[in-house]
One Martini backbone bead per residue (centre of mass of N, CA, C, O) as a GRO file, in nm:
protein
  171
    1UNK     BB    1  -3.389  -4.893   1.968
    2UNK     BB    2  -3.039  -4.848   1.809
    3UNK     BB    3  -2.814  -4.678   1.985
    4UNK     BB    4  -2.564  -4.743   1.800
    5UNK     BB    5  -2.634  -4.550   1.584
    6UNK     BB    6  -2.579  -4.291   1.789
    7UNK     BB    7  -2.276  -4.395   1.729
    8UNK     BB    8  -1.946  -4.256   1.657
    9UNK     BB    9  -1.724  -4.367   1.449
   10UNK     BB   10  -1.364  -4.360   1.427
   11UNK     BB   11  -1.126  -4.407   1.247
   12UNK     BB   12  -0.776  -4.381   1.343
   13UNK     BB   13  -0.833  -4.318   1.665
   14UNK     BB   14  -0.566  -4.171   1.774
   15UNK     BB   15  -0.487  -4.416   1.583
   16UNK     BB   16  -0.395  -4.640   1.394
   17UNK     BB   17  -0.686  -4.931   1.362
   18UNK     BB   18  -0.862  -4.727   1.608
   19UNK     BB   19  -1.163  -4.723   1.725
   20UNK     BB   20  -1.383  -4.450   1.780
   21UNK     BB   21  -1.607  -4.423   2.038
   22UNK     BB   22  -1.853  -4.178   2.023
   23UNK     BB   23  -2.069  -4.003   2.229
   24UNK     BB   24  -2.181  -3.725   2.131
   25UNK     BB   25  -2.399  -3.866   1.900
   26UNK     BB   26  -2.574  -3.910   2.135
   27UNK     BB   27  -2.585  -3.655   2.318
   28UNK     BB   28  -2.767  -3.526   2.074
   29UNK     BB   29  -2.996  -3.790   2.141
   30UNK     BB   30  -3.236  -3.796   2.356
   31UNK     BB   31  -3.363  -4.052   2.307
   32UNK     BB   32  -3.111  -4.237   2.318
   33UNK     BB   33  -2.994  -4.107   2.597
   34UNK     BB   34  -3.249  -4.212   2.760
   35UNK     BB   35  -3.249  -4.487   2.690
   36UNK     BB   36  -2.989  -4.570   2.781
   37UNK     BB   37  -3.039  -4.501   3.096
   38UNK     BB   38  -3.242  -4.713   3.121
   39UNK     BB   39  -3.072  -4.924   3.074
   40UNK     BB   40  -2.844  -4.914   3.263
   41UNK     BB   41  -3.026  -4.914   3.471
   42UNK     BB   42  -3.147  -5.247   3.419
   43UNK     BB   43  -2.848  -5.370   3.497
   44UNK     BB   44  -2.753  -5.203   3.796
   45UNK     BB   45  -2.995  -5.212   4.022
   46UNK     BB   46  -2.937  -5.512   4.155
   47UNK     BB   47  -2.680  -5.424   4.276
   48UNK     BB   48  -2.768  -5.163   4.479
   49UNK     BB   49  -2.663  -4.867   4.487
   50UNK     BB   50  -2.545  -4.598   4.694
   51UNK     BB   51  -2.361  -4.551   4.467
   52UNK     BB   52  -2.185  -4.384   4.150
   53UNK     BB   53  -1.898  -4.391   3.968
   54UNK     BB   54  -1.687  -4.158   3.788
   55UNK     BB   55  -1.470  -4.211   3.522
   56UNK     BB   56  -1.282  -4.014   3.361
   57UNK     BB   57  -1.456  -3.844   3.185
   58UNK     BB   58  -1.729  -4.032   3.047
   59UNK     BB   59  -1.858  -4.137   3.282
   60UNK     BB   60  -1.993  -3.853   3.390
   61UNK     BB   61  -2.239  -3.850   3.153
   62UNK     BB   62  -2.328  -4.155   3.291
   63UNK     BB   63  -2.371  -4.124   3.577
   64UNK     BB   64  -2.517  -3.868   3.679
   65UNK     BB   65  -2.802  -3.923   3.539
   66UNK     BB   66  -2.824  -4.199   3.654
   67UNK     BB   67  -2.826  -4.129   3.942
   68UNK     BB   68  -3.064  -3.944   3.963
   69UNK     BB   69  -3.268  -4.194   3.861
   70UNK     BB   70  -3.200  -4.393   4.099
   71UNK     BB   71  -3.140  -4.174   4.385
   72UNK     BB   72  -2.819  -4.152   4.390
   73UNK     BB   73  -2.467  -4.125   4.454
   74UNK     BB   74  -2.242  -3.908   4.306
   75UNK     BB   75  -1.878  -3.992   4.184
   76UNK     BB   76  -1.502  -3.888   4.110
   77UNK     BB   77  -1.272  -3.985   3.898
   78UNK     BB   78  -0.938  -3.881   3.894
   79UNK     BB   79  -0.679  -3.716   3.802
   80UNK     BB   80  -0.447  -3.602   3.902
   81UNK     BB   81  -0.497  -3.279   4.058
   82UNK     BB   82  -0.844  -3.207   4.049
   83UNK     BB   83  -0.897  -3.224   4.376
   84UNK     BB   84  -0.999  -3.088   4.620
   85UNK     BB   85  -0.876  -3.185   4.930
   86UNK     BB   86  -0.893  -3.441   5.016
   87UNK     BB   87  -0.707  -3.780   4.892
   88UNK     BB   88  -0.668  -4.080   4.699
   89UNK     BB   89  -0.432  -4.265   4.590
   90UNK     BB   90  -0.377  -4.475   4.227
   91UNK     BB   91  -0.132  -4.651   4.118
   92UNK     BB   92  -0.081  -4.757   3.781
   93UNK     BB   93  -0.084  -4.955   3.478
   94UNK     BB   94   0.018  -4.931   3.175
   95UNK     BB   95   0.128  -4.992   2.835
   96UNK     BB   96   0.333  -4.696   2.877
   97UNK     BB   97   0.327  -4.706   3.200
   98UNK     BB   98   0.161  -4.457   3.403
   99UNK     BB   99  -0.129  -4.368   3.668
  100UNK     BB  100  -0.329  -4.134   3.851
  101UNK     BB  101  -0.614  -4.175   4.094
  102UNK     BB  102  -0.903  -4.019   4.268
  103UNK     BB  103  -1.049  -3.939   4.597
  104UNK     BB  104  -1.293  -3.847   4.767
  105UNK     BB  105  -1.373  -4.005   5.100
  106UNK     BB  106  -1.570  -3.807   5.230
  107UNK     BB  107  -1.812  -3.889   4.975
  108UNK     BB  108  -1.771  -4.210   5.095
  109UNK     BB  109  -1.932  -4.386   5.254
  110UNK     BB  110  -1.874  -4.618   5.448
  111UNK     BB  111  -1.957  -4.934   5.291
  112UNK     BB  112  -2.048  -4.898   5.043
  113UNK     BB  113  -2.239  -4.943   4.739
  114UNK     BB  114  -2.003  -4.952   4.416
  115UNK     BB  115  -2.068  -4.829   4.115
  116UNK     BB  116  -1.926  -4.830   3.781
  117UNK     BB  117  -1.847  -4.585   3.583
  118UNK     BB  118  -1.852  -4.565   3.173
  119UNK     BB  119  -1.838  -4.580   2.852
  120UNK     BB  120  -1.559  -4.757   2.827
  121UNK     BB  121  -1.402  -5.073   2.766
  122UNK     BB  122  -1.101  -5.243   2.727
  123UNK     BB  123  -0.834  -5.318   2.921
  124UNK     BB  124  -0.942  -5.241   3.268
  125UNK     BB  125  -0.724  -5.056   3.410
  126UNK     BB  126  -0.907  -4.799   3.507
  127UNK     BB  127  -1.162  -5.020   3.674
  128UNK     BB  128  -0.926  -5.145   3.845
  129UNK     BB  129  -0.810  -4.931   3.985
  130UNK     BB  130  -1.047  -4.797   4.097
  131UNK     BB  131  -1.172  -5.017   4.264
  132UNK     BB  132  -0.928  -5.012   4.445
  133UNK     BB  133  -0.971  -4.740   4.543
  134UNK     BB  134  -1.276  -4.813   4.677
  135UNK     BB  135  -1.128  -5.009   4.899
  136UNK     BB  136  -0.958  -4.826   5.006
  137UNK     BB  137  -1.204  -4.617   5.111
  138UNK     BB  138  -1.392  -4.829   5.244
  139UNK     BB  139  -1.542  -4.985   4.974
  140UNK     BB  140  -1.805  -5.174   4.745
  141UNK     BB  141  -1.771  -5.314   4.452
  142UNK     BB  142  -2.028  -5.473   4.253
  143UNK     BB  143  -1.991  -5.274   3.991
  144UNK     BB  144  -1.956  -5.253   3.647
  145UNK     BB  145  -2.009  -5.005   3.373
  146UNK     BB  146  -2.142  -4.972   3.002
  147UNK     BB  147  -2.194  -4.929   2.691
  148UNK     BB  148  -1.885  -5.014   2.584
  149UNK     BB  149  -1.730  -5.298   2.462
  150UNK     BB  150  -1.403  -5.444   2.419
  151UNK     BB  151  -1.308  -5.690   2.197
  152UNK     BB  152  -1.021  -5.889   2.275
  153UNK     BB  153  -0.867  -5.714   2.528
  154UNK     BB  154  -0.958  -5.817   2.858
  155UNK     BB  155  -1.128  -5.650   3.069
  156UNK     BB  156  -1.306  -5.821   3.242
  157UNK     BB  157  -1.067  -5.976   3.364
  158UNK     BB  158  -0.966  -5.759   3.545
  159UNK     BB  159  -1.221  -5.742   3.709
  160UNK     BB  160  -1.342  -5.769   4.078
  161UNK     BB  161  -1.612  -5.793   3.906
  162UNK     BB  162  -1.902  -5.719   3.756
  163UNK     BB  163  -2.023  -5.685   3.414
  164UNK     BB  164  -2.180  -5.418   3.235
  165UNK     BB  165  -2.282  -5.398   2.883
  166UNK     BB  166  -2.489  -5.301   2.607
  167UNK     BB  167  -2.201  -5.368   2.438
  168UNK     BB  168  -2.031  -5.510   2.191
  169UNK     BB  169  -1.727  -5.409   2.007
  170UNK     BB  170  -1.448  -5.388   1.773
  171UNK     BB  171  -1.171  -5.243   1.842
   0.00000   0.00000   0.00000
């Protein structure tokens, strides 16, 4: 099955230039969601994480139903401000500005080894952002995975760990 077959690309979007690989029509499609699942499982299974951590939003949809098919515990990177109790915060640099994420530190064991997931790769900076946030809570990123990684954009050379995509595709 051709996985890549039911992501909609979506030309132009948010800004002209830019394609936008839409992941809505994948989860439309349980078959391929399934398969989805299945592959992404056997890229990052050898990593053994006892946690999946998801990078908001899209990255949790493909996060909880991995960690649940592997058996671990999956935990939310979120924008300030969305989560309640004690959070961790890390503030990064975008390409014009910046930005800060969260994590509660209470649901992740000291320790642990854990993958990061999103749906996609481009420029790096939210899942280097992620990792140092997860080494911030005293535990270690194993990898980083996603669905599709964006060419030519040097995302994965920011990341300090290694990187699993099903997909490379070009920005």
């Amino acid at each position: 099955m051709n996985i890549l077959n039911s992501i909609r690309i979506v030309p132009d979007f948010p800004k002209p230039g830019i394609n936008f690989y839409d992941i809505a029509t994948l989860l439309a499609d349980p078959a391929a969601w399934r398969e989805t699942i299945g592959q992404m499982r056997e890229r990052i299974e050898s990593y053994r994480p006892d946690m999946l951590m998801g990078i908001e939003s899209r990255g949790f949809l493909v996060a909880a139903p991995l960690a649940m098919e592997m058996g671990v515990g999956f935990g939310m990177i979120r924008k300030k401000g969305k989560l309640p109790g004690k959070t961790l915060s890390h503030k990064y640099d975008l390409e014009y500005g910046s930005d800060v994420i969260e994590l509660q530190p209470d649901l992740i064991p000291q320790g642990s080894n854990i993958v990061l997931v999103d749906d996609l790769l481009a420029t790096g900076g939210t899942m280097s952002a992620a990792a140092k946030l997860i080494e911030q809570a005293g535990s270690k990123v194993s990898a980083g995975a996603c669905i599709i990684e964006l060419d030519g954009l040097g995302g994965r050379a920011k990341l300090p760990c290694p990187f699993e995509a099903l997909f490379s595709c070009p920005a």
